[in-house]
C-alpha positions as CSV (number, residue, x, y, z in Angstrom):
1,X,-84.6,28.3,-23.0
2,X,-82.6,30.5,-25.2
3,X,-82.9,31.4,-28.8
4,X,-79.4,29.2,-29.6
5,X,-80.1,26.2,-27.5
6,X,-83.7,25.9,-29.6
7,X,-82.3,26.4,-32.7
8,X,-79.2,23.6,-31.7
9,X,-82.0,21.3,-30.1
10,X,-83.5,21.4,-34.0
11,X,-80.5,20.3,-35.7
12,X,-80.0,17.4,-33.5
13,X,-76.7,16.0,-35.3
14,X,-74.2,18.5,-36.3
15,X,-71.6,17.9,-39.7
16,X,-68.0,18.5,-38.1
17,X,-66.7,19.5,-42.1
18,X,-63.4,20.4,-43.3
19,X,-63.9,22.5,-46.4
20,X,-63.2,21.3,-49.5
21,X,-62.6,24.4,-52.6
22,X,-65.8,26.5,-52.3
23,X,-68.5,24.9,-54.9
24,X,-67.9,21.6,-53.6
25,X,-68.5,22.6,-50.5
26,X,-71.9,24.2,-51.6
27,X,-72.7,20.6,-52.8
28,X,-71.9,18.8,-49.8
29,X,-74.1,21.1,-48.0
30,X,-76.9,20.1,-50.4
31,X,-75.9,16.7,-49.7
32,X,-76.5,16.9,-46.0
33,X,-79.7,19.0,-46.6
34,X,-81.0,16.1,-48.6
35,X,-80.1,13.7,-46.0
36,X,-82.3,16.0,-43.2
37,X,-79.3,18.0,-41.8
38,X,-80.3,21.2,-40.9
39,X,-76.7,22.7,-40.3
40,X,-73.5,22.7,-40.9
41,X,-70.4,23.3,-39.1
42,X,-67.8,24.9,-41.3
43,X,-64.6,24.7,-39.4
44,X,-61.6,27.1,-40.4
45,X,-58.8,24.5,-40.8
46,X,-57.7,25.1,-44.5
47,X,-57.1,28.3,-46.6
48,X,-60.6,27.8,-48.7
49,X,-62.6,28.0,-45.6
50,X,-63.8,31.4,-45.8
51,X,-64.6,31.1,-49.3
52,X,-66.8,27.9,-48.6
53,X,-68.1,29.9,-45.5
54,X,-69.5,32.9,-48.1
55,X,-70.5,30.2,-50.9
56,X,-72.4,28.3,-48.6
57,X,-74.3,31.4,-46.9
58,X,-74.9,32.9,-50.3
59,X,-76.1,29.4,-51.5
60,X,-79.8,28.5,-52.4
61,X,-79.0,25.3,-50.1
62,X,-81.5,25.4,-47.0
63,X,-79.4,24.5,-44.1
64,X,-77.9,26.8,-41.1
65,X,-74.6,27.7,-41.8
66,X,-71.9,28.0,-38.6
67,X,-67.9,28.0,-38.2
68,X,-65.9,25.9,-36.2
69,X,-62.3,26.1,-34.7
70,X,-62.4,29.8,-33.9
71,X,-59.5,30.0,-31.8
72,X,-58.8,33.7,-31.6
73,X,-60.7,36.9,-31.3
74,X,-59.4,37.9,-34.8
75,X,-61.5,34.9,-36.1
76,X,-64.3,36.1,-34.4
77,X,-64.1,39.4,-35.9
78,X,-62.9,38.3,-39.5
79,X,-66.6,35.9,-39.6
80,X,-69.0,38.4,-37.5
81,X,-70.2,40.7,-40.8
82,X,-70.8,36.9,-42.8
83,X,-74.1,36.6,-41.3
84,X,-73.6,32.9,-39.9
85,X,-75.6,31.3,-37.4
86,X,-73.2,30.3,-34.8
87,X,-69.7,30.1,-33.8
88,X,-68.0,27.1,-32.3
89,X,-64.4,27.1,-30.9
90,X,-62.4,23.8,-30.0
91,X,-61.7,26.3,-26.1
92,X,-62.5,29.0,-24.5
93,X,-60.5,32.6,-23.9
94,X,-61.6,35.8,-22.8
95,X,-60.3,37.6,-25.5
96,X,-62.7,34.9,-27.5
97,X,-65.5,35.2,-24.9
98,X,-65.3,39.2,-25.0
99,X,-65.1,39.0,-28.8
100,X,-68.2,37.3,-29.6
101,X,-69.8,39.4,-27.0
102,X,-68.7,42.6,-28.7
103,X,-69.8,40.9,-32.3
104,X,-72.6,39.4,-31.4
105,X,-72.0,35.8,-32.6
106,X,-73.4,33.3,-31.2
107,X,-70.5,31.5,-30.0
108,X,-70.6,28.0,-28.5
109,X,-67.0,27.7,-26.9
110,X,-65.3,24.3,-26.2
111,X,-64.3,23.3,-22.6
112,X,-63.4,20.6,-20.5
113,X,-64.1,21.2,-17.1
114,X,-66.4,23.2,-14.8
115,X,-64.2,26.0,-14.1
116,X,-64.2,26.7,-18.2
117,X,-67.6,26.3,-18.3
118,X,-68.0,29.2,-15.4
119,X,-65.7,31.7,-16.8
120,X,-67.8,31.6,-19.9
121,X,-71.3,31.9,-17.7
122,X,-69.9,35.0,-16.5
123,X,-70.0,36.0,-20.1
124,X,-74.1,35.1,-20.4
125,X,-73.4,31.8,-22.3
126,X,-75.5,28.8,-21.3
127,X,-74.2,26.3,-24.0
128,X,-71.3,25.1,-24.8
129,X,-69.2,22.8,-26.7
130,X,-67.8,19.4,-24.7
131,X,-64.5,18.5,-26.8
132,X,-63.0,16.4,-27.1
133,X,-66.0,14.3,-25.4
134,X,-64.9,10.9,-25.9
135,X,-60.9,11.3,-25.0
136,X,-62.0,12.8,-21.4
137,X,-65.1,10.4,-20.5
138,X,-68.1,12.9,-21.7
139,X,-70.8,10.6,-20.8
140,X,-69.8,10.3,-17.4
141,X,-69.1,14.2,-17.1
142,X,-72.1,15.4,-18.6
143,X,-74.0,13.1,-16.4
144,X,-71.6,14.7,-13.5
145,X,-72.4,18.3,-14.7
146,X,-75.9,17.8,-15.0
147,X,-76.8,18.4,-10.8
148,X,-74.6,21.4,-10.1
149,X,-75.4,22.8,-13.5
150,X,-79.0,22.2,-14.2
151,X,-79.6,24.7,-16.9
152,X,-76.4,24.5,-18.7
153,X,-76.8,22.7,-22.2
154,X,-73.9,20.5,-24.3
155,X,-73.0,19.6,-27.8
156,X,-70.3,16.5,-27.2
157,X,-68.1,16.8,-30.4
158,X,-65.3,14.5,-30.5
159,X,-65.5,10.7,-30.8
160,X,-68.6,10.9,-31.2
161,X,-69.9,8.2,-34.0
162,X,-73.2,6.5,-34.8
163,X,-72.8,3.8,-32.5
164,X,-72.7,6.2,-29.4
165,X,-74.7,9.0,-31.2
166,X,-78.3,7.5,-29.3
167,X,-76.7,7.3,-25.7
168,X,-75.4,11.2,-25.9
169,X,-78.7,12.3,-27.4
170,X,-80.4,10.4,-24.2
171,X,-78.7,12.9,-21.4
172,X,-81.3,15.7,-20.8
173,X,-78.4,18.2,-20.7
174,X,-77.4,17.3,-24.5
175,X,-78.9,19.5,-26.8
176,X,-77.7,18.0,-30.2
177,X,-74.5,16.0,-31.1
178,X,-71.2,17.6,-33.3
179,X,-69.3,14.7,-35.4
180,X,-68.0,13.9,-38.7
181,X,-68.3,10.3,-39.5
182,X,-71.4,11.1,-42.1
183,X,-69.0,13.6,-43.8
184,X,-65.9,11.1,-44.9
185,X,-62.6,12.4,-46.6
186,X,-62.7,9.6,-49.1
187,X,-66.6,10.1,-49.8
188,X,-65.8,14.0,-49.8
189,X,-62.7,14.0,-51.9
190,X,-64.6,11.6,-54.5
191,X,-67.6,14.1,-54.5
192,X,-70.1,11.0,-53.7
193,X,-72.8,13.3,-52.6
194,X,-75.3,10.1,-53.1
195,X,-73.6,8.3,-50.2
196,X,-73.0,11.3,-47.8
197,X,-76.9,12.1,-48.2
198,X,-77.6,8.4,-46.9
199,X,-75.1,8.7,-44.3
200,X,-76.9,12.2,-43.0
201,X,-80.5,10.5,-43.0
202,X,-79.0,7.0,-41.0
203,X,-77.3,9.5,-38.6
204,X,-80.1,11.7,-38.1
205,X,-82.4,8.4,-37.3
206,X,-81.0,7.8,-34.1
């Protein structure tokens, strides 16, 4: 078992967040700590994201800190010398691939479909992203994947919600779970950091 899949098989339940301005991102992050989330995924979807990427890593918050929606090798290179965790992309490109290769980020790449899933094998990964899991059946793929893949490990992002959380963390080839329904807009924008933190502790529950 590799170093990443261990360390994603601990989190169990991964915050999907869209920064909000870089302090109150460094609360939300306390938020989830407080709830029992052990990492979060900081995606770069708005111009405050590498701020709230360097806040939260220079934080006194104890949780893994990772970015999300890397979708080009730039991006790769523009977070390698932050000293995150992991790397998550939405796809997968060689120019990605080889990117994260040549940084040494741990990169879990998003795919679809076994011939995705091999091009990145061929870059030594062994765990990757399934997104968007719910819009392309990912139950019934992962259960698919599981016999001509056997050592290959998932984190199902997309659609995935509390009420389906239990039956993705049951397949043995799913190492943790990516979502954002614990991390709200409305509870987010209104800095409720109280109700987030319950959220976190029902989701990680399951």
């Amino acid at each position: 078992m590799s170093d990443l899949i261990t360390k994603l098989k601990s989190y169990k339940v991964l915050p999907v967040v869209t920064p909000p301005a870089p302090e109150q991102c460094v609360e939300l992050a306390r938020a989830l700590s407080a709830g029992g989330i052990k990492a979060i995924e900081i995606t770069l979807r708005n111009e405050t994201a590498m701020e709230a990427l360097k806040a939260v890593k220079a934080s006194d918050v104890q949780i893994d800190v990772g970015v999300g929606t890397l979708t080009s090798a730039e991006q790769v290179e523009a977070v390698a010398d932050l000293g995150l965790d992991f790397g998550i992309s939405p796809g997968v490109t060689p120019k990605v691939l080889q990117a994260a290769v040549d940084t040494g980020l741990n990169l879990v790449p998003g795919i679809t479909s076994p011939s995705e899933m091999m091009l990145g094998m061929e870059y030594g990964l062994d765990t990757f992203k399934l997104f968007p899991a719910g819009a392309i059946g990912g139950y019934n793929l992962l259960k698919a994947l599981a016999g001509p893949f056997p050592n290959i490990s998932f984190c199902p992002t997309g659609g995935i919600s509390l009420g389906n959380a239990r039956e993705f963390l049951d397949l043995p080839n799913v190492v943790c779970i990516g979502g954002s329904w614990m991390v709200p807009n409305d509870l987010v924008n209104n800095q409720d950091w109280n109700a987030i933190t319950q959220l976190c502790a029902e989701a990680i529950s399951v």
